[in-house]
N, C-alpha and C positions, 0 to 999 in steps of 0.2 A: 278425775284424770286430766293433767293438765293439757294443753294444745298444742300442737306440734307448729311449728313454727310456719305461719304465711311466707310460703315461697313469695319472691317477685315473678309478675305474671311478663312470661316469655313473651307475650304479644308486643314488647317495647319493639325488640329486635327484629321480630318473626315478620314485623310489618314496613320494618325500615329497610331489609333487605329484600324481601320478595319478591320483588322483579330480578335481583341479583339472582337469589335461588333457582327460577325459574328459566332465566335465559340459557344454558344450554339447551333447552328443548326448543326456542325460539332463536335462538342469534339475532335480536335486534340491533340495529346499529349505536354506538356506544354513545353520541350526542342524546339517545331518549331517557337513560339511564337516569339522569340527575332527576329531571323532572317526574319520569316515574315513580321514583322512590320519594319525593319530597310530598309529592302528589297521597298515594298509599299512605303512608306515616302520616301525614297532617288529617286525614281523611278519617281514616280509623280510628285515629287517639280521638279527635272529635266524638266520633260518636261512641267511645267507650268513657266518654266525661257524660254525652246526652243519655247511656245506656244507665250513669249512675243519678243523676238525677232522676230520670223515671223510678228507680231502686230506692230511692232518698238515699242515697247513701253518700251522693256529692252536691254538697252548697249548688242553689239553684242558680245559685249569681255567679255560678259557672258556664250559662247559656251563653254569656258572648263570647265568653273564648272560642266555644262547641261551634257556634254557629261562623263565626270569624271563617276559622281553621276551615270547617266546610267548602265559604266562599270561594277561602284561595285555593286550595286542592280542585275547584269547577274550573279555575281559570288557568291552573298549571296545563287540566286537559284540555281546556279548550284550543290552546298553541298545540298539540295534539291533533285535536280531532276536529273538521268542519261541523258548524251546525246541524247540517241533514245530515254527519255520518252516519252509520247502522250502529257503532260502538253507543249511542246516546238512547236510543229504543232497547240495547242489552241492558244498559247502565239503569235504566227506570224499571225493567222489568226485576233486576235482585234488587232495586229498593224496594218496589212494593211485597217482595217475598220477605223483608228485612222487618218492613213495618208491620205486616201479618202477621210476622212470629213472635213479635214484641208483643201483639195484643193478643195471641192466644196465652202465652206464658202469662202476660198478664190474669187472663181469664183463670190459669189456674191456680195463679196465687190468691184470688178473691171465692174462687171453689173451694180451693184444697181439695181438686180432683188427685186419686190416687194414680197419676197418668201412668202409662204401659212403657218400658224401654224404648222399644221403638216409637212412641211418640216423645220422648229423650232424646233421641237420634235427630227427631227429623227437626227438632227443636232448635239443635243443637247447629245445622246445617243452616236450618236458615237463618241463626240468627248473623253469621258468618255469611250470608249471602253476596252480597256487595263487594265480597274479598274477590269472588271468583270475577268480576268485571274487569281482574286486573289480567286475567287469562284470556277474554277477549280483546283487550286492549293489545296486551301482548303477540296475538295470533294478527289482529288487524295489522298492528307495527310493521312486522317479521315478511308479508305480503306473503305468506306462504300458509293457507287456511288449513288446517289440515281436522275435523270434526272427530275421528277418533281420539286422536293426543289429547284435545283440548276438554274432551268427556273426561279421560285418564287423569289428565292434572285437575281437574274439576274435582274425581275423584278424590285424588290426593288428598286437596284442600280439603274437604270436606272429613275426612278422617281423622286428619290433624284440628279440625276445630270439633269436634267429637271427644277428641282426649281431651283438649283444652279445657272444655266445659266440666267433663268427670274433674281434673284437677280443681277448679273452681266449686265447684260444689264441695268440696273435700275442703278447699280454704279456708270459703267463707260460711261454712254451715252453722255457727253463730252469728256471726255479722248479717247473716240470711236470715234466720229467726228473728231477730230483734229489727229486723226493716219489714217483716210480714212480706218474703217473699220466698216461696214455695217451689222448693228444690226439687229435683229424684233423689236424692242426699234423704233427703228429708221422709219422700216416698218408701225408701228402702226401710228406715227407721219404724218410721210407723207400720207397715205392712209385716214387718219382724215383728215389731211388739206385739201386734196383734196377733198373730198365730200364737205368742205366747201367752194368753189372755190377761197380758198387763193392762194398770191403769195408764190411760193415756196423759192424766192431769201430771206430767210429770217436769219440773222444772228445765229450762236449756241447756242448762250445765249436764243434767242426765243424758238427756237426750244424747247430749256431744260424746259423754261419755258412752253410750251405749253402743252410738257410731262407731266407734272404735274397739272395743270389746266384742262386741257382738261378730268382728270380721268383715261387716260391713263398709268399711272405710278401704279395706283391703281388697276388698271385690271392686270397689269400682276406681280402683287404681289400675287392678287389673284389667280392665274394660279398657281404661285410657292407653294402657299399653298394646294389647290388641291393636284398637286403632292405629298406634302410630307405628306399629311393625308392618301397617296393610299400609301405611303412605311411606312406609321403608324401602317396600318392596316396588311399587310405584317409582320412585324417587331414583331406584338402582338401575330399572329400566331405561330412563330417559337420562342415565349419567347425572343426575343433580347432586354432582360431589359437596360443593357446600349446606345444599339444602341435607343431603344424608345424616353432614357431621351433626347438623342441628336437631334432625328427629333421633339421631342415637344420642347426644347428647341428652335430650329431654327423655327418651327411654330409661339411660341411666337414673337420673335427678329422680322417676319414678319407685324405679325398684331401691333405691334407698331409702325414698319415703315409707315405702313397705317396711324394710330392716327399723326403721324408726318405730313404726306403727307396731309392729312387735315388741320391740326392746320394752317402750312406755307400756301396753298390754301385759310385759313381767312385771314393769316397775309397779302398777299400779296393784297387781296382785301382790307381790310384796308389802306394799301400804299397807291394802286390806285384812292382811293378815296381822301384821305389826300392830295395828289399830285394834286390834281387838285386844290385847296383850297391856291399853293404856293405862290399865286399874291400877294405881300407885301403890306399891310395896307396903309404905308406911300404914294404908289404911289397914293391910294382914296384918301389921304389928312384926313387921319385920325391919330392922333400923339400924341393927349394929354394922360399922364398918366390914366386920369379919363377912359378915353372912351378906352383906350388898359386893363384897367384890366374890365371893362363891358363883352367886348367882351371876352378876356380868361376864366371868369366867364359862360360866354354865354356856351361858346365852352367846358368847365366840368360839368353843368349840362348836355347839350344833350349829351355827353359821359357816364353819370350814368346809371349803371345798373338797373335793374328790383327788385335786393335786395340792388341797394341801395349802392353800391361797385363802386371800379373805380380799373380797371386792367392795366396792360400794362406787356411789356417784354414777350416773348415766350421761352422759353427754354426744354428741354428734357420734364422738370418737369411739363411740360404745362405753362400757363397761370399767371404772378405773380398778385393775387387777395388782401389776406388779406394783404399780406406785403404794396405792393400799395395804397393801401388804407390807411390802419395804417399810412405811411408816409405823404399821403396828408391832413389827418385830422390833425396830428401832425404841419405839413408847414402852412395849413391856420388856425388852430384856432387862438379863439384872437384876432379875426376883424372885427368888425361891418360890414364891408363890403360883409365877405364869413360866416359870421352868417348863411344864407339859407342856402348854403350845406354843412357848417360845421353839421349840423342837421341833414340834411339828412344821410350822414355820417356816424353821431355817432348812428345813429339807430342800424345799423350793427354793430356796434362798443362795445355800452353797451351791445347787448343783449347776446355779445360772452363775455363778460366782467369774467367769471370766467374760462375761458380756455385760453390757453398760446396765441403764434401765430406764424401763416408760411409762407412760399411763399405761398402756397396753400393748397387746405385741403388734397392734393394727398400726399404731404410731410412732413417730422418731424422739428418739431418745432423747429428755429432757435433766437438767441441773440438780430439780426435786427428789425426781426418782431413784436417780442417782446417789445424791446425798444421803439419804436417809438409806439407802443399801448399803452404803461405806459405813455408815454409823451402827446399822445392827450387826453389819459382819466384824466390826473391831469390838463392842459390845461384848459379841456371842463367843467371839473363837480368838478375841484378845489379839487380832493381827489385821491388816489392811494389803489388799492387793494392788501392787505398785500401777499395771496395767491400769485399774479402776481410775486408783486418782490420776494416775496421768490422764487420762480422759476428764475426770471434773475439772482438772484445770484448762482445759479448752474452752469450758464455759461462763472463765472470770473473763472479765474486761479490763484493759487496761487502766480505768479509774477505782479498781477494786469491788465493785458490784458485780454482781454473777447477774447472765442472762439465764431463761427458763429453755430455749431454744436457740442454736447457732446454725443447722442447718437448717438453712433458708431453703434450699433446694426439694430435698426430700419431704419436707413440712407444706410446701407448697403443692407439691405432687398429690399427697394423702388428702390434704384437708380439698384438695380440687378447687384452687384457690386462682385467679385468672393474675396475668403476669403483671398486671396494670392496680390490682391493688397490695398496697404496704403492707408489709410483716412487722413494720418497725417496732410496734404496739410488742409482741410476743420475743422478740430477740433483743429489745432492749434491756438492759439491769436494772432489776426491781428491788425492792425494799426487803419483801417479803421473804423470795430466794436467798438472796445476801443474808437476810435476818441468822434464817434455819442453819444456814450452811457455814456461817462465822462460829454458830455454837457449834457444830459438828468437828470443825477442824481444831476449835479449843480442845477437844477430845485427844485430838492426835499433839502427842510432843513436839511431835517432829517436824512439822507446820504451821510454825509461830510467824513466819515469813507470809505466808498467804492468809493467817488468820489476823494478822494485825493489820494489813492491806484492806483488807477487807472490812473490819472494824473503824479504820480510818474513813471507808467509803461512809458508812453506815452513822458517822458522826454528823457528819454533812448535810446528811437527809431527814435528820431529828428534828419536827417541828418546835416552836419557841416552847409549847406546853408541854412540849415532851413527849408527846406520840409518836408513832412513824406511819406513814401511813402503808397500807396493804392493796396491792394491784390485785392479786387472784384473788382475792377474801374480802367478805362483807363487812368487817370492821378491822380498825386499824389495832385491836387488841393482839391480833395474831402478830403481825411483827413487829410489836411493841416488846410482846412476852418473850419474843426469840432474841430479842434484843440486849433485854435485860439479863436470860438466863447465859448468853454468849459473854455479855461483860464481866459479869458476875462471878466468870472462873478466873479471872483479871484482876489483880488488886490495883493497879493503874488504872483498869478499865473501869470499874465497878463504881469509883466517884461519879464518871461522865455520864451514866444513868440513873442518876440520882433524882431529876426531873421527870426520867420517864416510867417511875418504880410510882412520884407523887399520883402522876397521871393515869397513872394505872389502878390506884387505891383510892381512887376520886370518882372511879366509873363504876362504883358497886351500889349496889342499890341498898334500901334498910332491909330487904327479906336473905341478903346474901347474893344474888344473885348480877350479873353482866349483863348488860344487853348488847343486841343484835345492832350494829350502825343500822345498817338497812332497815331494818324490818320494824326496831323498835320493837323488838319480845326480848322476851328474857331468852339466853342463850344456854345449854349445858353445857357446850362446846367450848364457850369461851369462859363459863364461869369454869370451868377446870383449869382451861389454861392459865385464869389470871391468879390463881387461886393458890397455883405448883408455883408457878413463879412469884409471887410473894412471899410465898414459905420457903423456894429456894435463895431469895435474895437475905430475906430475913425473921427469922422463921418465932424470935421472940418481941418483934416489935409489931410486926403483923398478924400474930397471934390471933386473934378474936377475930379478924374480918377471915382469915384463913379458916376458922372452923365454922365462922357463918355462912361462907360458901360452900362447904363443907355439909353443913346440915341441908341445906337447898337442894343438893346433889345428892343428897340420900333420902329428903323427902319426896323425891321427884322421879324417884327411878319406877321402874315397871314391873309387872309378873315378872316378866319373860328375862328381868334380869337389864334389860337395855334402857337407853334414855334417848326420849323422842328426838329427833334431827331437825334441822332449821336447814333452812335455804343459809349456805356460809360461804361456798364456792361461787365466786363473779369469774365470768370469760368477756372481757369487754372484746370489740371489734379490731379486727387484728391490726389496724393501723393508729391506734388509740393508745399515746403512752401514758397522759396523765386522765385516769379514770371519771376526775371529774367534771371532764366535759359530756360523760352519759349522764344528758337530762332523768332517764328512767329504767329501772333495769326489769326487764319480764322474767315473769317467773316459769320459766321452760326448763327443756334438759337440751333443746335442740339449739344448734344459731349460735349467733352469738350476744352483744350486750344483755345476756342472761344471769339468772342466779339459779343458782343448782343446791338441791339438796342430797344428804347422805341417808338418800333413802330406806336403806340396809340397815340405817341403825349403828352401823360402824367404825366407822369414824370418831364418830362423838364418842359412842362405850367403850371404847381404847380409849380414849383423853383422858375422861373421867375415871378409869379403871386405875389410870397409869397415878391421876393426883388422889385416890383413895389409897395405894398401895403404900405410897409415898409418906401420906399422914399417918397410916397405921405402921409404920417405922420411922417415927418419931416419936410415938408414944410412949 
């Protein structure tokens, strides 16, 4: 099960404004303000660099920043506080509670005591000690002492670094294993396994995995949220309007981690299952075209949802429903053969027929989804809804490239995206969009105006060897192929991709097969697509590399009828237009500079279905 994406840890913020949060309950005068907050911030980042060298997990030749930062955060308070103030006797007593809890944690990382929650708690408290000095500094400021309040926000704080620690133990519960240091993450893990009389010899990757299967990941999210509903309630009393937005904010951030931890917890049972299914056809002696599209056929009906949909991909966003769809209906219409669940299909299809389309209904309406809706519905019922396209064309740009998203607004809202970072990355015009969407409009007669604009974009962006390259997609075969099948209906056009038909029949391997830019595996995603598109460019001179990727795609398919998925979906960072500036892409479903696989299985077994269909109507 793959890892849900390392949040960034809130303490950046949580420590740079906390005397801000806290001053309604105080009123100190607004000259202390700078220095408190530079004082706290320098102070804690310090010792969350010394907290990670103890951990090994930060270069140790990071002690003179740690100890630097220290210094000056002594001397911000000392223009604060007189030498014999009382705040410098409170100030020693949460350090030596700081450094106590450092060395018992320590002790039970060198134990591997099975510690009890509430020695979790109190763990957890102190290791946060030092934070509450800033509640006596605050009360000394204020001149106004008041011993209840200052218990209360104690309180507070203490809650809030309680959730803090569950989040962390949830982040780094590999990063913690491989540094040998001994989580309640960890506790929970083991103390589950054991009741279930498993081997404990079990690799990290299990483990993480089991954390998260088992519900246990889930439970102590739930814990962190507890806590910080109990410094919610706190926070409302004493009016800490900004500190509120912050614990609700981080409330939120949590219970989506949950929606996450679930989603992956179906994905990976899907896997599970899928995986068992990877016995290759060809070893049953099953091989002919006929009977390998029966069965992929087989294998997309029992995949059909309940309305009638076909999903795949997991990402942030959830679930890709209508887009998936749209595309499959789009790939198989047109074929006596997938007639039956082209139908079914288009059930869902017309009856959304005057509304745009999305990755899902959680999301704003993108170009893709769109496109490939307008294409299975002229496909299927031989007409085009005027409203539809007048909406896709809102998402050309004036140089002829189609962007994937144009509301900025709504896009920003959903994906909970802060006002200060760029969308340009996603609303800019990509290769890959244009690609799809220049073939789609060759379909329409009537649109030779936006398809040649468009075409014109798409010539400009042809590298010298003849590829194009692909923003959403792991190689640049995908809008190479759309490229060529778009010029292709072009007797004008169809010379101008002549370099990128070479480029395309340059990337096959001797067994038949495409590979993955990324990943460097053989793809069946892409070797279908490269595959249709050389037989559709030209179908007797490409002959033999066409049926050698062809036999590939039929030695490779499965029981179940499907053909295994690759990571083929990239979502770079939203402010990222040219992808390759992401040094590295993670292989998640969450975040972003990700690659995402069609975990489903469907995706890819539409591709390939649609270029087996194709060759056995040619035959």
């Amino acid at each position: 099960m793959e890892a849900i994406e390392l949040k960034q840890k809130s303490s950046t913020m949580f420590y740079y404004k906390l005397a801000e949060f806290l001053n309604p309950a105080y009123h100190i005068a607004q000259h202390y303000h700078g220095d408190l907050r530079n004082a706290s911030y320098t102070y804690f980042n310090s010792l969350i660099i010394l907290d990670g060298i103890i951990d090994n997990s930060i270069s140790p030749f990071k002690l003179y920043e740690a100890t630097n930062g220290i210094e000056r955060s002594i001397r911000l308070l000392s223009a604060l506080f007189s030498k014999d103030h009382k705040f410098w006797e409170d100030f020693d007593g949460y350090k030596n509670q700081y450094y106590n809890t450092l060395r018992k944690e320590k002790e039970f990382s060198v134990s591997k005591k099975l510690f009890t929650e509430l020695e979790f708690d109190e763990v957890a408290k102190g290791k946060s000690a030092v934070c509450y000095a800033m509640v006596n500094a605050m009360s000394y400021l204020s001149k106004k002492i008041n011993d209840k309040r200052d218990k209360e926000i104690i309180c507070l704080l203490e809650h809030i670094h309680v959730g803090f620690q569950c989040k962390d133990d949830i982040d780094d519960f590999i990063a913690d294993l491989e540094n040998n240091q001994h989580t309640y993450a960890h506790v929970l893990v083991i103390q589950h396994i054991n009741g279930r009389s498993e081997n404990l010899t079990k690799s990290n990757s299990y483990l993480h995995r089991y954390f998260y299967v088992s519900g246990l990941a889930e439970y102590l999210i739930q814990k962190s949220i507890k806590h910080l509903i109990e410094a919610q309630k706190i926070a409302k009393d004493y009016q800490l309007i900004d500190f509120l937005n912050f614990i609700n904010g981080e409330i939120s951030t949590a219970k989506a981690q949950i929606d996450e931890i679930n989603m992956l917890v179906d994905k990976t049972r899907v896997k599970a299952r899928l995986s068992n299914e990877n016995k290759k056809v060809k070893e049953n002696g099953q091989e002919s075209l006929e009977e390998s599209i029966c069965s992929a056929l087989k294998f997309l009906n029992d995949n059909l949802e309940s309305n009638m949909t076909l999903s795949d991909f997991m990402t942030t966003a959830g679930i890709g429903k209508q887009w998936v769809s749209n595309y499959c209906a789009f790939m198989l219409a047109g074929h006596d053969l997938t007639s039956d669940i082209v139908e079914k299909l288009s059930t869902s299809l017309y009856s959304d027929n005057q509304k745009g389309a999305s990755f899902n209904e959680k999301i704003v309406q993108d170009a893709d989804s769109l496109t490939f809706k307008i294409g299975a519905l002229k496909k299927i019922f031989k007409d085009v809804n005027k409203d539809q396209l007048k909406l896709l064309k809102t998402f050309q740009n004036k140089n002829g490239g189609w962007s994937t998203y144009i509301d900025e607004t709504t896009l920003r809202h959903q994906i909970k995206l802060d006002s200060n970072v760029s969308l340009k990355g996603w609303t800019s015009a990509h290769n890959c969009v244009s690609a799809s969407t220049c073939y789609i409009l060759s379909l329409l007669p009537d649109q030779n105006e936006l398809f040649y604009k468009t075409a014109n974009f798409l010539k400009k962006r042809i590298d010298d060897d003849g590829c194009l390259n692909s923003y959403w997609w792991s190689s640049p075969i995908y809008a190479t192929a759309w490229l060529i099948n778009a010029f292709s209906q072009d007797a004008l056009l169809k010379t101008e991709c002549n370099q990128s038909v070479i480029w395309l029949s340059r990337q096959q391997n001797k067994n038949g097969a495409w590979l993955d830019s990324i990943s460097n595996d053989e793809s069946f995603f892409y070797t279908a697509m490269a595959a249709e598109t050389l037989r559709n460019y030209d179908k007797d001179k490409y002959a033999y590399q066409v049926e050698l990727g062809i036999k590939f795609l039929l030695n490779n398919q499965t029981t179940d009828g499907s053909w295994k998925s690759g990571r083929i979906l990239t979502i770079p960072q939203t402010d990222i237009i040219d992808k390759e500036q992401i040094p590295k892409w993670r292989k998640s479903s969450f975040g972003v500079n990700i690659i995402v696989d069609d975990h489903k299985r469907i995706f890819t077994t539409v591709t390939v279905l649609k270029t087996l269909i194709s060759q056995l109507n040619t035959q």
